[in-house]
C-alpha positions, -999 to +999 in steps of 0.1 A: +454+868-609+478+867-582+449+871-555+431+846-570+455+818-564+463+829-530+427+826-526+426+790-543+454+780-519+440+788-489+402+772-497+423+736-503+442+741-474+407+747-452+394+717-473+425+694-460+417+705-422+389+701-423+391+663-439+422+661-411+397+675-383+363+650-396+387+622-399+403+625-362+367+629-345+360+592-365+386+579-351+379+596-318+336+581-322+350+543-331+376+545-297+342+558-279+319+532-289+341+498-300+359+485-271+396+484-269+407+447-261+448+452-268+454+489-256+491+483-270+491+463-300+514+464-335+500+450-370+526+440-396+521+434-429+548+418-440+564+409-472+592+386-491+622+414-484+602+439-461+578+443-430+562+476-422+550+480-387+521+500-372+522+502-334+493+515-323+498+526-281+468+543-261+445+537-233+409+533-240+385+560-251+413+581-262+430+582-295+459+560-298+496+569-302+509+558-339+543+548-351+546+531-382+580+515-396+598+497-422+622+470-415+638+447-434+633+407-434+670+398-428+674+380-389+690+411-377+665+437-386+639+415-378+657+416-342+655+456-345+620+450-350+617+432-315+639+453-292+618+483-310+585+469-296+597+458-266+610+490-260+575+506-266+556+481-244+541+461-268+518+430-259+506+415-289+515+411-325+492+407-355+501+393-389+488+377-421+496+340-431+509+353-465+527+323-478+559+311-461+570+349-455+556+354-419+574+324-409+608+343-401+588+372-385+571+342-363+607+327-354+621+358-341+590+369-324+582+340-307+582+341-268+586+377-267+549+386-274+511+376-280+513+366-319+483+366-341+487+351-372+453+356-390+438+345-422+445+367-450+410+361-465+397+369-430+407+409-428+403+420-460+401+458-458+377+480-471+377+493-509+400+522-513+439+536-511+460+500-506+492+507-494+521+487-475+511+516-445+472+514-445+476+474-446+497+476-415+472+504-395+443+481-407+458+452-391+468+471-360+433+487-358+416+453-361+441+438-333+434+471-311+401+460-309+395+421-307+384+418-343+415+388-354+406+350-353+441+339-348+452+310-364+464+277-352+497+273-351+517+242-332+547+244-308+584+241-320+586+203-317+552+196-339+561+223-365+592+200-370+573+169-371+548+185-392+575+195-418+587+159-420+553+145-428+549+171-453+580+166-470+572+128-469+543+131-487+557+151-513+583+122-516+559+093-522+540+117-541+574+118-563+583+083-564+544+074-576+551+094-598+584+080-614+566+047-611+540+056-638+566+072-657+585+029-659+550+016-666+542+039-696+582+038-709+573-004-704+541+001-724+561+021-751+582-014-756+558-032-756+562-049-725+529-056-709+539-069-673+520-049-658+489-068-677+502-099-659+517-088-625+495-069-598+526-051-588+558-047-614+577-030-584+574-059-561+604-087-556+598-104-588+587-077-609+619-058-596+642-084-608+626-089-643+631-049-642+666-053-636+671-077-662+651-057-687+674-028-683+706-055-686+694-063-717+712-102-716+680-121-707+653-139-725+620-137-718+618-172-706+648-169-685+632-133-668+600-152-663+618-177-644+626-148-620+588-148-609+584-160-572+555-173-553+518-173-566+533-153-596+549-189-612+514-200-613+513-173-646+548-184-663+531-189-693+516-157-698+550-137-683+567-151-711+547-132-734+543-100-717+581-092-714+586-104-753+589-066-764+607-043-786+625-027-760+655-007-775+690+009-761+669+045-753+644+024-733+671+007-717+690+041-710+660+058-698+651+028-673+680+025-660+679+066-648+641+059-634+652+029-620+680+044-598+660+075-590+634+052-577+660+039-555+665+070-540+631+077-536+632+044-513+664+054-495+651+087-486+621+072-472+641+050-453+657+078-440+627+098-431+609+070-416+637+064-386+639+104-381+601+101-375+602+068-353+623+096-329+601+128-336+567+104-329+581+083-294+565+112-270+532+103-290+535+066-284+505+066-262+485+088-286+495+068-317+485+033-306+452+052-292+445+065-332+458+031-345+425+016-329+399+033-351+392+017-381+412+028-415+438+049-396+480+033-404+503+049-388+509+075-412+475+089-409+480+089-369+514+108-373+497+133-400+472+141-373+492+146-344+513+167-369+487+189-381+463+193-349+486+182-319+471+160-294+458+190-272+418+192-285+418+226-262+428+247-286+397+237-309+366+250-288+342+226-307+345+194-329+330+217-356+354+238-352+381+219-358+363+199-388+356+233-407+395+240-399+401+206-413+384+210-444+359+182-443+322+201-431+301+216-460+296+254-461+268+272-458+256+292-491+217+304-483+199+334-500+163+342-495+155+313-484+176+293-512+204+272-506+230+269-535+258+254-536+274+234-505+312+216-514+333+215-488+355+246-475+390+245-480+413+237-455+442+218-442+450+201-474+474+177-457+447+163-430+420+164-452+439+138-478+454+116-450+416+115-434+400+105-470+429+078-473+418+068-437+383+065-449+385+044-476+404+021-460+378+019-434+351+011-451+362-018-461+364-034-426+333-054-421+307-049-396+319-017-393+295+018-382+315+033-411+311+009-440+277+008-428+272+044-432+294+048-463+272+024-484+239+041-471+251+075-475+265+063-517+230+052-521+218+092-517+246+112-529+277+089-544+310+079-538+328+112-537+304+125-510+299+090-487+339+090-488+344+127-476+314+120-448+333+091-436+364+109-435+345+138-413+333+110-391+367+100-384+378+133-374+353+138-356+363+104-332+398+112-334+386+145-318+370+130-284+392+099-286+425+126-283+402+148-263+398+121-235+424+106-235+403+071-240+399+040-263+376+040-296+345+023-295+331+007-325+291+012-326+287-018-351+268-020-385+234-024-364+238+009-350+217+029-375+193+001-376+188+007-334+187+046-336+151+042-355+138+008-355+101+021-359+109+040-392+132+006-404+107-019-395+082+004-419+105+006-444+108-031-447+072-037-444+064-013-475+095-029-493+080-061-491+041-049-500+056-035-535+071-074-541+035-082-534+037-099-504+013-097-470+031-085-439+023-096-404+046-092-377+052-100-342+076-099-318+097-120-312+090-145-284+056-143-284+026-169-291+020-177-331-007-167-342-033-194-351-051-187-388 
């Protein structure tokens, strides 16, 4: 029996070097045949509490030397981490976007090597084994060989402005929201100012508010707190604040009432930090300002999220598929399915929209004149998203070159084809039943 399992031990152990042998002359054939682009390169794959690094060191068309660690996230492992790789001779340093956790990696890293920060979705690793060690030697292995898109990620001063736009967004977000919570506690009462006055959070509506949550007015004597062209609708205020509004409704709108004012304080507050962060931008900003629908918020939301260096986007398409705003492409055999838009920068995608329907409003405009044609075909949703792609795509050369916007003008479209417009017309007015004869303009009647 005894021979037997000697005999059993030593097959496995010729099965394992021989796996260890075929899998070393793979490695050997890919270093032969891919090209090595970072001959000493480190993948991380990092996590909340931990990062393990693969360092991958060799010179081309042999097999690399491989070190693989674990360090903790804390700031002064994460300098271990660096003086460790600095030590080795390390160029560049690959990671995933996973969340907010690369961030401190990024901080610490930053200025001592090449960083890659690369989109999870985008290096994916074969089906198999998944371990914290074969996600760091996948990275490593792509990075050895040129196989990362990196990511775009800002300088120090527009990663701070960017998190100050971000955080203001999430605080108008908030106070819209406390907003509808008055308006639905008001409806509860059964006070129906907000069927009389556009806006209940304006200067009148804000005093009759006030007075509401008091308690120690009449309804004529808080519709006498209506200013302007509201007066004009005293009649009508009288009855909408004539409620049942009890001592809970008070209590509770008295709490919304004062965190709405906080809400507004805070924006104060954020507003003058971002009149500083935005002064090196002056000239950029007043160049955005120019194109239809863009406020100044939209301006600083895209300085904030692309910078105002267009170099780092090859193409406009480029930075439009970043953005979130092109459709994707979904053809099989010769079938196209479904096209929505890609996701993207979810912060420059909604300030672009917002941009967009502002500008179609603007009259003789080339984008209300392409919105409306574009609704005709394929709806609101789509005309508004187009729009919005249009405007990034000016914002890209106007930033680009450094020059003013150009409006084209509603008769653009109608100048790119006249030959297919004027046939249009003519056929449009055939089905009314009418015959069609034309001639230029300027030339000699035609005598019938």
């Amino acid at each position: 029996m005894v021979p037997l399992v000697v005999g059993l031990h030593e097959e496995k152990d010729a099965q394992q070097r021989h796996l260890l042998t075929s899998s070393a002359v793979t490695a050997l054939n890919k270093e032969m045949t891919m090209e090595v682009i970072v001959p000493r390169g480190c993948g991380l794959d990092v996590h909340q509490a931990t990062v393990v690094a693969c360092l991958l060191v060799g010179e081309p068309g042999k097999l690399p030397r491989k070190q693989v660690k674990t360090f903790s996230t804390m700031t002064s492992n994460l300098i271990e981490l660096r003086d460790w790789l600095k030590s080795e001779g390390c160029t560049t340093v690959a990671m995933e976007a996973t969340g907010v956790y690369w961030k401190p990696v990024y901080n610490i890293l930053e200025g001592h090597f090449e960083l890659v920060v690369a989109n999870a979705r985008h290096i994916k690793a074969v089906p198999g084994r998944k371990t914290d060690v074969k996600d760091a030697e996948w990275i490593a292995d792509l990075l050895r060989h040129g196989l990362l898109q990196p990511s775009y990620i800002p300088p120090p001063e527009l990663r701070e402005l960017r998190s100050l736009m971000r955080y203001r967004v999430k605080l108008v977000n908030a106070r819209s929201g406390e907003r509808n919570r008055i308006s639905k506690l008001l409806e509860s009462a059964n006070i129906k100012l907000s069927s009389v006055a556009s806006d209940i959070f304006g200067v009148s509506g804000r005093l009759m508010l006030d007075a509401l949550k008091r308690g120690a007015a009449t309804p004529e004597e808080m519709a006498e707190m209506a200013k302007k062209r509201l007066r004009s609708k005293l009649p009508l205020l009288k009855l909408a604040l004539d409620g049942r509004l009890k001592e809970h409704h008070r209590q509770l709108l008295s709490l919304q009432l004062d965190r709405l004012d906080r809400f507004d304080a805070d924006l104060r507050q954020l507003d003058a930090k971002l009149e500083v962060k935005l002064k090196p931008y002056a000239s950029q900003m007043e160049l955005l300002n120019e194109i239809p629908g863009i406020s100044w918020v939209v301006s600083a939301t895209v300085i904030a999220e692309i910078g105002v260096k267009m170099s780092q986007w090859p193409t406009v398409s480029r930075l439009t598929s970043w953005a979130g705003l092109c459709p994707g492409q979904n053809e099989s055999a010769g079938k196209r399915g479904n096209s929505s838009i890609r996701p993207g920068n979810p912060y420059l995608r909604s300030a672009l929209v917002e941009a967009a329907l502002a500008a179609v409003q603007v009259k003789d405009s080339y984008f209300r004149e392409k919105y409306y044609r574009l609704k005709a075909r394929r709806g609101h949703k789509r005309a508004v998203v187009a729009i919005a792609h249009k405007i990034l795509i000016a914002i890209y050369y106007v930033l680009g070159s450094n020059t003013r916007y150009q409006e084209l003008g509603a008769e653009y479209l109608d100048r790119l084809e006249p030959e297919r417009l004027k046939l249009n017309l003519v056929r449009r007015l055939e089905r009314l039943g009418y015959r069609v004869n034309l001639e230029p303009k300027g030339a000699e009647p035609t005598v019938r």
